[in-house]
One Martini backbone bead per residue (centre of mass of N, CA, C, O) as a GRO file, in nm:
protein
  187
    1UNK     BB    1  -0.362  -0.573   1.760
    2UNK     BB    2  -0.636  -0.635   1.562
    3UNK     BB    3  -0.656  -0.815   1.231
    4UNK     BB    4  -0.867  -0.852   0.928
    5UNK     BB    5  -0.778  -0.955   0.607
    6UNK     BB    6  -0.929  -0.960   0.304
    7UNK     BB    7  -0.906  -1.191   0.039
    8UNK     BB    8  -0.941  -1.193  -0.335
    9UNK     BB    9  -1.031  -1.443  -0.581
   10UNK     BB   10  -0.976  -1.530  -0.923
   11UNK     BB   11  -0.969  -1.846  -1.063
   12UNK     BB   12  -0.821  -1.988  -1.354
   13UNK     BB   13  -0.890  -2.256  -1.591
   14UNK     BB   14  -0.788  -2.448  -1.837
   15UNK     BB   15  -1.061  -2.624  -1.756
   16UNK     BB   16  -1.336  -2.757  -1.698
   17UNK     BB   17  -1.580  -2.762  -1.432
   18UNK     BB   18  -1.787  -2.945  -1.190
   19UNK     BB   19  -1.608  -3.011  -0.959
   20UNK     BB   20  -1.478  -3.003  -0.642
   21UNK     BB   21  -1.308  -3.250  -0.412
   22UNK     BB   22  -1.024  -3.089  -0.323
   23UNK     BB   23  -0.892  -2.874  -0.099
   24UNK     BB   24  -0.613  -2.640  -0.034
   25UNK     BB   25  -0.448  -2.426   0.206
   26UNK     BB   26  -0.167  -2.256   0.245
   27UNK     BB   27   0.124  -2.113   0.330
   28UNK     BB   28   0.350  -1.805   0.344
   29UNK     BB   29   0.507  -1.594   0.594
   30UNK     BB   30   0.609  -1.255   0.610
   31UNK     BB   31   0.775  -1.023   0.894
   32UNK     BB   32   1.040  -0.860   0.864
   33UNK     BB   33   0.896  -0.611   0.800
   34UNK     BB   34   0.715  -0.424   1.063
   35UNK     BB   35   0.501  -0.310   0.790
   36UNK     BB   36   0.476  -0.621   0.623
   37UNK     BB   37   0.301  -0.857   0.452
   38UNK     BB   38   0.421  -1.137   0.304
   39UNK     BB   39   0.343  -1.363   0.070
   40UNK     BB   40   0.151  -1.681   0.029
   41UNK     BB   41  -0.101  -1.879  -0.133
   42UNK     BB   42  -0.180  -2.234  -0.184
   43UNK     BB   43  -0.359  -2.355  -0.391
   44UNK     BB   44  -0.530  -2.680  -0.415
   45UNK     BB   45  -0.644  -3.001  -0.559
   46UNK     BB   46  -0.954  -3.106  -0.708
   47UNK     BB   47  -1.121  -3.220  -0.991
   48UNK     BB   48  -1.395  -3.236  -1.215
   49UNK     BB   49  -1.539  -3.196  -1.533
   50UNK     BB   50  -1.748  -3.397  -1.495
   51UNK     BB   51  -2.012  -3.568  -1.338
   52UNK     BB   52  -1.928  -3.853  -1.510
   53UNK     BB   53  -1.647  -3.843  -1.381
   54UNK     BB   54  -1.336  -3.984  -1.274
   55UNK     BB   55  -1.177  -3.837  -1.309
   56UNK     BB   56  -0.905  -3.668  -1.215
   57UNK     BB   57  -0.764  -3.302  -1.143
   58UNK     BB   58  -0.527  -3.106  -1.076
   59UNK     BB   59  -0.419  -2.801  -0.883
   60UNK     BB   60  -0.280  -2.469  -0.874
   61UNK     BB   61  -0.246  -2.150  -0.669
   62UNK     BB   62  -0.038  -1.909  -0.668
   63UNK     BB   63  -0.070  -1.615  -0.436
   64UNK     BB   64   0.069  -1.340  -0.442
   65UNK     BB   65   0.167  -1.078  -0.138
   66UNK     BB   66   0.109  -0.742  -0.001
   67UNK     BB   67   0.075  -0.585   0.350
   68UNK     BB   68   0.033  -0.246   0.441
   69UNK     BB   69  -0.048  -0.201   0.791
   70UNK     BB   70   0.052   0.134   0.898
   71UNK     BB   71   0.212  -0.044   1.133
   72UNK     BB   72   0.475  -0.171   1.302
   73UNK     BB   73   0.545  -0.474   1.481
   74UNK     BB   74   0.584  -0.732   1.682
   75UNK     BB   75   0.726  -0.967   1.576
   76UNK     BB   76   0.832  -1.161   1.852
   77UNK     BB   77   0.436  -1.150   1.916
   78UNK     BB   78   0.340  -1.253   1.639
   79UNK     BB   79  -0.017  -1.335   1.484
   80UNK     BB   80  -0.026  -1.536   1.203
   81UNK     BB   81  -0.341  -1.627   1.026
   82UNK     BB   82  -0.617  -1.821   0.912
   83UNK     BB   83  -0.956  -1.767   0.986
   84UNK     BB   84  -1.069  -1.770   0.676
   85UNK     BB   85  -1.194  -2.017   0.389
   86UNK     BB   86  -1.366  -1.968   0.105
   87UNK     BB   87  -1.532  -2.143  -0.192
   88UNK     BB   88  -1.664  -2.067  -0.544
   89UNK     BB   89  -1.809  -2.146  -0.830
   90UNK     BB   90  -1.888  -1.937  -1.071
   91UNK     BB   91  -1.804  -2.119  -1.299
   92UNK     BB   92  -1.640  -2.346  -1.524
   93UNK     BB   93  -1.361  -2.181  -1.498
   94UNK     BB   94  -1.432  -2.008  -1.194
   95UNK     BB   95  -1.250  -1.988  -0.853
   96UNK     BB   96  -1.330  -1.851  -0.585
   97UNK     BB   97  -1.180  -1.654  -0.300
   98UNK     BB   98  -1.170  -1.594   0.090
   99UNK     BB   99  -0.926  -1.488   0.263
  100UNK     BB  100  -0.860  -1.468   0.618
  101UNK     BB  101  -0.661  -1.248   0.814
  102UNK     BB  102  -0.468  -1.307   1.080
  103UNK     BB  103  -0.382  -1.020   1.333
  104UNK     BB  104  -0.174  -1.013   1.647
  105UNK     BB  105  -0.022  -0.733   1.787
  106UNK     BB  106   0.226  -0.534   1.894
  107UNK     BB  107   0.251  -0.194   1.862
  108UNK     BB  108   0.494   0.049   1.689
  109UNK     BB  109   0.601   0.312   1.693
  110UNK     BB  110   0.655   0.551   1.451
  111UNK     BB  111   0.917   0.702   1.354
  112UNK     BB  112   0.996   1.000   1.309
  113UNK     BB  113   1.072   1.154   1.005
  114UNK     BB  114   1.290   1.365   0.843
  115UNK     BB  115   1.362   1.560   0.575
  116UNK     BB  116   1.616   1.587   0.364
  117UNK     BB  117   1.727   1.836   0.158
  118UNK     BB  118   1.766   1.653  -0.087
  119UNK     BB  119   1.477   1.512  -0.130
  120UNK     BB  120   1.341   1.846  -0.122
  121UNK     BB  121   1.516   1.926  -0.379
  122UNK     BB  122   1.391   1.723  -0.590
  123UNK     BB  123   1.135   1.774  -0.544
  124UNK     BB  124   1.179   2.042  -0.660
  125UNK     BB  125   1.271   2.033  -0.912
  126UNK     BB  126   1.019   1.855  -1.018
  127UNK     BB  127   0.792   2.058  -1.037
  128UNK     BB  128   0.970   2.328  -1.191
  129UNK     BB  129   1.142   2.476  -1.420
  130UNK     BB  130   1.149   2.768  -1.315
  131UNK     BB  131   1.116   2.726  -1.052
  132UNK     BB  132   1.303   2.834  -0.754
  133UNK     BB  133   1.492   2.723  -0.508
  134UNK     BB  134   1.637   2.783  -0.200
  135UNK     BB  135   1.746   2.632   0.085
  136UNK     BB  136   1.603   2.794   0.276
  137UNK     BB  137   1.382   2.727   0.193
  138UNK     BB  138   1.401   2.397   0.219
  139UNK     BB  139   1.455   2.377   0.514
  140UNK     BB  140   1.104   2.498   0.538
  141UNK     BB  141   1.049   2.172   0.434
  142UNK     BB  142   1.147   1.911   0.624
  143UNK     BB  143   0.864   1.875   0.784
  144UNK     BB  144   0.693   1.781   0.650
  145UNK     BB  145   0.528   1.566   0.502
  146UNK     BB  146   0.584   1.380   0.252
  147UNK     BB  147   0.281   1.326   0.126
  148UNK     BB  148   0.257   1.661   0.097
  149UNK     BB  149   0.510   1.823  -0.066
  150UNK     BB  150   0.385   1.838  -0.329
  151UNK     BB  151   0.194   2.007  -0.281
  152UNK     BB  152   0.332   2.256  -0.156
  153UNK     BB  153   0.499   2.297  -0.385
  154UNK     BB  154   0.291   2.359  -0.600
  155UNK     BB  155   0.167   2.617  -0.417
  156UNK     BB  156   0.446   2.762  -0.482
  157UNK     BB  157   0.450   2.775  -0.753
  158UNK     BB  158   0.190   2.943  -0.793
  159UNK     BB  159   0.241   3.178  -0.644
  160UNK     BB  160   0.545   3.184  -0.801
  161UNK     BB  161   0.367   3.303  -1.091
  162UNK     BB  162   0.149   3.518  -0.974
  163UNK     BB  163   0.443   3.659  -0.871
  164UNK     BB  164   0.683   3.678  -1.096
  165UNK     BB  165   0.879   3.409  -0.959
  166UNK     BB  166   1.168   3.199  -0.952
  167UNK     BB  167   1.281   3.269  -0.673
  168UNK     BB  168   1.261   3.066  -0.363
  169UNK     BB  169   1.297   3.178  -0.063
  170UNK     BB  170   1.245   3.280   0.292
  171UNK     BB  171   1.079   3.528   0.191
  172UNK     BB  172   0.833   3.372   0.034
  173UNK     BB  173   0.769   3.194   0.221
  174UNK     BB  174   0.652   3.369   0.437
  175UNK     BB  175   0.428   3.454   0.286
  176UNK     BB  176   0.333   3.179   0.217
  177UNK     BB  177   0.241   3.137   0.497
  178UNK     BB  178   0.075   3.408   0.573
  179UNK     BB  179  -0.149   3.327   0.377
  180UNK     BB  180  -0.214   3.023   0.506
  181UNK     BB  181  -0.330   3.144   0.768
  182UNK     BB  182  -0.506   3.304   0.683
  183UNK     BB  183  -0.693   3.107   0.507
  184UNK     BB  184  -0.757   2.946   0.769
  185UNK     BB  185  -0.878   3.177   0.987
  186UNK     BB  186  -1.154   3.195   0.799
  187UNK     BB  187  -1.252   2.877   0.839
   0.00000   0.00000   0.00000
């Protein structure tokens, strides 16, 4: 994977600027996480207040960042580095800043997890105060993918208010998912 991330940021002055003269960018990054980088980038410099001033103020400014990456990296393979970093005064007192960051690794496939039936009961229990689930049923929700569970969960709940049931069986499962095959079928 080769992946450029780009970081935009405005930085405001505590006084006016009228020239920047000197700047740089340093870093500290982790990647101990295997699909998330996190750190800071470091921008210093010096700048004048005024166009006829001799006097220099120094600045800096600390940006913390986490970027999730969306899939895993070999960490003792992988190349974070700045790719490129351009910087222009917006106004008097704000100065925008342009940091790509540059990623390359090899990915490592995330192993797909199962979610457990305490995870599945909880996220049931909170769905709805009168509909409540089986065991039963919540074993039949395990394979979920998690980012869909509430929208699923959220479906069976509507299903059982529209049939006036308050407990949802492996039995009523049966029927929801039987009506989804159905409406997908139609599509």
């Amino acid at each position: 994977m080769k992946k450029i991330i780009p970081f935009e940021k405005d930085l405001l002055f505590k006084t006016s600027v009228n020239e920047i003269t000197a700047i740089s960018l340093e870093h500290n990054l982790d990647l101990s996480n295997e699909d998330t980088i996190s750190g800071n980038f470091i921008i210093t410099g010096e700048y004048k207040i005024t166009e006829a001033s001799i006097q220099k103020e120094s600045f800096s400014f600390e940006l913390p960042f986490d970027i999730a990456l969306g899939t895993r990296l070999n960490t003792k393979e992988c190349v974070i580095d700045i790719d490129d970093f351009n910087y222009k005064l917006k106004d008097s007192n704000t100065l925008y800043v342009k940091i790509d960051l540059y990623i390359e690794g090899e990915e490592e496939p995330i192993p797909e997890r199962e979610v457990d039936i305490t995870s599945v009961r909880y996220a049931a229990n909170r769905a709805d105060d009168v509909v409540k689930f089986s065991d039963d049923a919540l074993q039949m929700l395990v394979k979920v993918p998690r980012p869909f569970l509430k929208l699923v969960l959220k479906g069976c709940v509507s299903w059982a208010k529209e049939n006036n049931c308050t407990l949802i069986t492996a039995k009523e499962m049966k029927i929801i998912n039987d009506k989804r095959s159905k409406e997908k079928q139609k599509k």
